[in-house]
C-alpha positions in Angstrom: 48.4 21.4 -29.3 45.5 24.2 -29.4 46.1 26.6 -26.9 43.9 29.3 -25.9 46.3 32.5 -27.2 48.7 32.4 -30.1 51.5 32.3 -27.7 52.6 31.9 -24.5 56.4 33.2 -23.5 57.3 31.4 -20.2 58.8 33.1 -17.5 62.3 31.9 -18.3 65.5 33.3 -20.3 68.3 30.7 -21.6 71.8 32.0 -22.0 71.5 32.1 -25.8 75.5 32.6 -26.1 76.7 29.2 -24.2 73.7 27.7 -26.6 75.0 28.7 -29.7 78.2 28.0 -28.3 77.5 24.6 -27.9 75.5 24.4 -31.6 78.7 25.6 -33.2 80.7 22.7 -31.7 78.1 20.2 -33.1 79.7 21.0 -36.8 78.2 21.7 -39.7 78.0 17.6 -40.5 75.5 17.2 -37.5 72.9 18.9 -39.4 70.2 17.2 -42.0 67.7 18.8 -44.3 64.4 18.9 -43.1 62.6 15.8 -43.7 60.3 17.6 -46.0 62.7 19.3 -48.0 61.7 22.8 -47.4 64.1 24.9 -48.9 66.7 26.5 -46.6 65.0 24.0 -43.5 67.9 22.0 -41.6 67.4 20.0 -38.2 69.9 18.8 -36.0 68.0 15.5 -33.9 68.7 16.1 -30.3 66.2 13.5 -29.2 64.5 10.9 -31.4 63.5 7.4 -31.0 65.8 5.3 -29.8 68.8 8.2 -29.6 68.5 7.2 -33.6 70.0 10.4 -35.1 68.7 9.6 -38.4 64.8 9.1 -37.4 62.6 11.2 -38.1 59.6 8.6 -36.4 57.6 10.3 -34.0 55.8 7.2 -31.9 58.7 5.1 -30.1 61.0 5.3 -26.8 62.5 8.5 -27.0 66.0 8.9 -25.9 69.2 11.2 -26.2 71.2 11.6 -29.4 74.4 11.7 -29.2 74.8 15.5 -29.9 72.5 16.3 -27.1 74.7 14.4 -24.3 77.1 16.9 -26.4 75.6 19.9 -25.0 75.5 19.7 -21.0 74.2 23.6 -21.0 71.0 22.7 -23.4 70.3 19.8 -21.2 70.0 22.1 -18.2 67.6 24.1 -20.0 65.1 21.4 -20.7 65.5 20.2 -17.3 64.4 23.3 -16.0 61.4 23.2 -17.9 60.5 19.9 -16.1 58.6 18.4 -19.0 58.7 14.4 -20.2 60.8 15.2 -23.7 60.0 14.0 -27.0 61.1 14.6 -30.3 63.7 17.5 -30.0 65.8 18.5 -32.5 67.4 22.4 -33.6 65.7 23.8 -36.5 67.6 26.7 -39.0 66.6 28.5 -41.7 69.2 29.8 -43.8 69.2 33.4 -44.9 65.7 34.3 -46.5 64.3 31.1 -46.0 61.0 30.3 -44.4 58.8 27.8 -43.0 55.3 27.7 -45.5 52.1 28.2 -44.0 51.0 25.0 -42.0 49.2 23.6 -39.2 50.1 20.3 -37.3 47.0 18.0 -37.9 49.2 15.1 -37.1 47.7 12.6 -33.8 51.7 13.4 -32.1 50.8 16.8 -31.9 47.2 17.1 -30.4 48.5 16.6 -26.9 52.0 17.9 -27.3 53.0 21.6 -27.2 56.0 22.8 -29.4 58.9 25.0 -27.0 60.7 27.1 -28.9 64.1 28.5 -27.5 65.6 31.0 -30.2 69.6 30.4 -30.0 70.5 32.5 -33.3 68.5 35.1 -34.0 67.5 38.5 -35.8 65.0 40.9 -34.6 63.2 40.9 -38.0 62.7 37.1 -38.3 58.8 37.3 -37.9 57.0 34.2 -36.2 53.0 34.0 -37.7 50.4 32.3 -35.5 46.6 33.0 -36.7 46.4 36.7 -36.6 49.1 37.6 -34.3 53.3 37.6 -34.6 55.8 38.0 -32.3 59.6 38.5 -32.5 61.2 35.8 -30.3 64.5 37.2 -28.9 67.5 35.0 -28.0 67.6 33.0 -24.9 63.4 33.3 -25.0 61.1 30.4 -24.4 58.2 30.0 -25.9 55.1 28.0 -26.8 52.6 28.9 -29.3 49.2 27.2 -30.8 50.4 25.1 -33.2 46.5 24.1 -34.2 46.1 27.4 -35.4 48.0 28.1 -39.0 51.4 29.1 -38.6 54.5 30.2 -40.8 58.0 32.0 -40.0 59.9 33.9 -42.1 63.5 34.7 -41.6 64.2 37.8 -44.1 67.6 38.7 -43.0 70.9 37.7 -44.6 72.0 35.3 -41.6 71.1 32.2 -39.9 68.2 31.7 -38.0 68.3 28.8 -35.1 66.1 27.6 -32.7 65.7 24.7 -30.1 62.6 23.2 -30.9 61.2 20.8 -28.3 58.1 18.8 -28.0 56.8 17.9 -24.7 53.4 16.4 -23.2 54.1 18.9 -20.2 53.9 18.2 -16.6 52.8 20.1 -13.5 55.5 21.9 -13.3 55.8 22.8 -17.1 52.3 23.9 -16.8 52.5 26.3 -13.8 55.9 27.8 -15.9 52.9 28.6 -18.6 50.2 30.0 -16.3 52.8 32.6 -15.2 53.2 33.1 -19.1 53.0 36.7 -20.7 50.2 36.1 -23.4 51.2 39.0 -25.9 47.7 41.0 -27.3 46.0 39.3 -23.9 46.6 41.4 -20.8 48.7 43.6 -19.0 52.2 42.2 -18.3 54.2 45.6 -17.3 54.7 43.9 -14.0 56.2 40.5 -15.4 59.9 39.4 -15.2 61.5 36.5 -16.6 63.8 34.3 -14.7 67.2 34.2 -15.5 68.5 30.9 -15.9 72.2 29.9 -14.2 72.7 26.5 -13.2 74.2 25.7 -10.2 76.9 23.9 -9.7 78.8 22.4 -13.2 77.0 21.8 -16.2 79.1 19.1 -17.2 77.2 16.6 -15.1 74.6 14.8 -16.5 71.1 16.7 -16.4 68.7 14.6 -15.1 65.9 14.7 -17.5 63.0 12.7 -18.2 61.9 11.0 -21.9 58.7 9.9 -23.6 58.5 6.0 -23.4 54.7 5.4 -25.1 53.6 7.7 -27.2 50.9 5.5 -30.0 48.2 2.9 -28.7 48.1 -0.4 -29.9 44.6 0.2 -30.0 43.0 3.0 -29.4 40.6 3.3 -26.2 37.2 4.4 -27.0 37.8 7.0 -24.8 40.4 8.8 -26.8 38.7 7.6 -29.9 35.7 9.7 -28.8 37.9 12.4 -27.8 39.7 12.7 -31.3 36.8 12.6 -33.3 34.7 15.3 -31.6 38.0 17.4 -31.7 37.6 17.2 -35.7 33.8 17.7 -35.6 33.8 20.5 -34.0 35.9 22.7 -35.9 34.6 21.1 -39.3 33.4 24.5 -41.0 29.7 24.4 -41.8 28.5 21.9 -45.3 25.6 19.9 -46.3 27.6 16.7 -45.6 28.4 17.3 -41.7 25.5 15.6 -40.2 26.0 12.2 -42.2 29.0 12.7 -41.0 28.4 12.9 -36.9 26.4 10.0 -37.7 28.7 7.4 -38.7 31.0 8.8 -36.3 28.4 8.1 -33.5 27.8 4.6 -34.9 31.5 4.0 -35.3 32.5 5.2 -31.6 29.2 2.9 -30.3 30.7 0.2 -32.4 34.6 0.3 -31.1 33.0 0.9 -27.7 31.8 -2.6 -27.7 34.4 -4.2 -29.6 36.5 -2.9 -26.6 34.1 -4.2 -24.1 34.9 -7.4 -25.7 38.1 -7.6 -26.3 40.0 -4.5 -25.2 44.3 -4.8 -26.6 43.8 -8.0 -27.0 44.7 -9.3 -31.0 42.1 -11.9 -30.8 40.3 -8.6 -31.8 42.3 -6.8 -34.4 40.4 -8.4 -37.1 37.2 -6.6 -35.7 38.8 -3.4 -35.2 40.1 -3.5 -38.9 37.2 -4.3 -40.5 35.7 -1.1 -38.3 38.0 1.2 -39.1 38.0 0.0 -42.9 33.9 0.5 -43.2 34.1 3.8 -41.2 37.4 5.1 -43.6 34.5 4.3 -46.8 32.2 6.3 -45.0 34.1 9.5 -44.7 36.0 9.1 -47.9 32.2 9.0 -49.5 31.1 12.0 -47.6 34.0 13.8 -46.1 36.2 15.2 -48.8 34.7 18.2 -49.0 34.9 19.0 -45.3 36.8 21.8 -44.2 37.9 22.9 -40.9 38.1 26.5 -39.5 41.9 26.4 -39.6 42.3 25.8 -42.9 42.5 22.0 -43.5 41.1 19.6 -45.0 39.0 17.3 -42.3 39.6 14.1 -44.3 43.6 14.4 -43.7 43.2 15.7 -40.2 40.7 12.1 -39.6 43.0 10.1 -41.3 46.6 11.4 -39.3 44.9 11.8 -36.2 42.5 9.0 -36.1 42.3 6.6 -38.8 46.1 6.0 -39.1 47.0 5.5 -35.3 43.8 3.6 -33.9 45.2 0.5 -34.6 49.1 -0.5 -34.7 48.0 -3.8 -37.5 49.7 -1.4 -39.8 51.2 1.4 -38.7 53.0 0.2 -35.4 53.7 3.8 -35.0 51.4 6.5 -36.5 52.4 8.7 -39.4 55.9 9.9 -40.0 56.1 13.5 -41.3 56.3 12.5 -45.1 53.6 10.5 -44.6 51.7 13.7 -43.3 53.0 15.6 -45.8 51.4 13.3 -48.3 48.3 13.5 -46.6 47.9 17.2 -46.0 48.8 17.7 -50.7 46.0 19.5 -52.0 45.4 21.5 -48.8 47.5 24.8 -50.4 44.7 27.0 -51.6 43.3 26.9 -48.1 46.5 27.9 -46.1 
């Protein structure tokens, strides 16, 4: 999600000790390598689709794995947060590792924000978001722009873990963030972070709340619209742009009335596809060379955020995070 600062550090502090407590008791089995095989990467699925501890899907009924109904003090935490849940998992980087220079294109991530709760930690590991870094201390929460291109690095000879949590908010989540401390952007000598003690025994189930749709079967003009002038405007100035809002007018004025006419309905899936298809040529003719102001390339942003999700007559869930990766190769020189 593109935030308006780098990051945000909500006014809440986790006790990172009964969290790392509880990671220890996972076992070292419980953890995977990272689906894209970033060296030193490992994640530990806390939610995924279906409670599937093995799925790395992101679109899909999100629901518990079985090492999160392991850790009753973790599920406290996200409860305080108040947020509907979706993927969740613990992320470590082994000693030296990092995570490369990204930024999350992918359609899951335009309306989700990325909480980060450090549970093992090093003063030195340094978090990189745009022009600014930040040290996130244990028990911290966080949330950062994860539009803008981002990379940690964990330079110290120990392990480096944190909860990693996506969410689509809530009120409540969101008036946690306003009383945020926006490091580089005001004056927080004043601010204090609550410290968080559950009442009353952990042990009992935490009553938290979990992502039930999360792709469209087809995708309202309305969000289509949405999507695509997202993209356009941060396409970086080239001869090609204007052919390029062109078709995109024509194609939103084109799904618009396919919609009219048909709305979800598969009677009009044919229609849509053969849409999509013509407005996929376009852009592949005149669109390659588009780049946007965060580094990408705009024909893998259209085609993870747009072209692979409008429709579910091939993808009933969008792309997975291979599939993203695939999409983003090439992009290197720009990050």
């Amino acid at each position: 999600m593109q935030l308006q600062v780098p990051f945000v550090q909500l006014p809440l502090r986790f006790d990172a000790d009964r969290l790392a407590a509880e990671v220890a008791r996972l076992g070292d089995d419980a953890w995977r390598e990272h689906p894209q095989k970033y060296p030193g990467n490992y994640a530990l699925p806390l939610i995924s689709v279906d409670g599937d501890p093995a799925s790395d899907a992101i679109a899909g009924p999100m629901q518990p794995t079985e090492y999160l109904q392991r850790c009753p003090y973790l599920q406290h935490a996200l409860a305080r947060l108040g947020a509907v849940w979706g993927r969740t998992r613990l992320m470590k980087l082994a000693p030296g590792a990092e995570v490369t220079p990204h930024a999350d294109i992918n359609y899951y991530w335009r309306d989700r924000v990325r909480v980060h709760v450090p549970v093992l930690t090093h003063p030195e590991v340094r978090f990189i978001c745009g022009d600014s870094e930040v040290n996130m201390a244990a028990g911290e929460c966080w949330i950062f722009d994860t539009w803008r291109p981002h990379r940690v690095i964990n330079p110290v000879a120990q392990e480096r873990i944190h909860l990693v949590a996506d969410t689509v908010g809530s009120e409540a989540f969101w008036g946690l963030a306003e009383r945020g401390r926006t490091p580089g952007h005001g004056d927080f000598r004043d601010w204090r972070m609550e410290e968080f003690d559950p009442a009353g025994a952990v042990e009992a189930p935490a009553n938290l709340a979990f992502e039930a749709i999360n792709v469209p079967q087809v995708m309202t003009p309305w969000e289509l619209r949405n999507h695509l002038q997202f993209i356009l405007d941060h396409v970086t100035p080239h001869s090609h742009t204007a052919v390029v809002q062109r078709q995109a007018a024509r194609f939103i004025a084109n799904w618009q009335a396919l919609w009219a006419r048909y709305g979800e309905s598969r009677d009009g899936w044919p229609a849509y596809r053969a849409a999509l298809d013509a407005f996929a040529r376009h852009m592949e003719t005149y669109g390659e060379a588009l780049r946007l102001i965060n580094g990408m390339r705009f024909l893998a942003t259209l085609r993870s955020m747009v072209l692979g999700v409008a429709l579910a007559d091939r993808h009933e869930r969008p792309l997975t995070d291979e599939q993203r990766l695939q999409a983003e190769a090439g992009q290197g020189a720009s990050r």
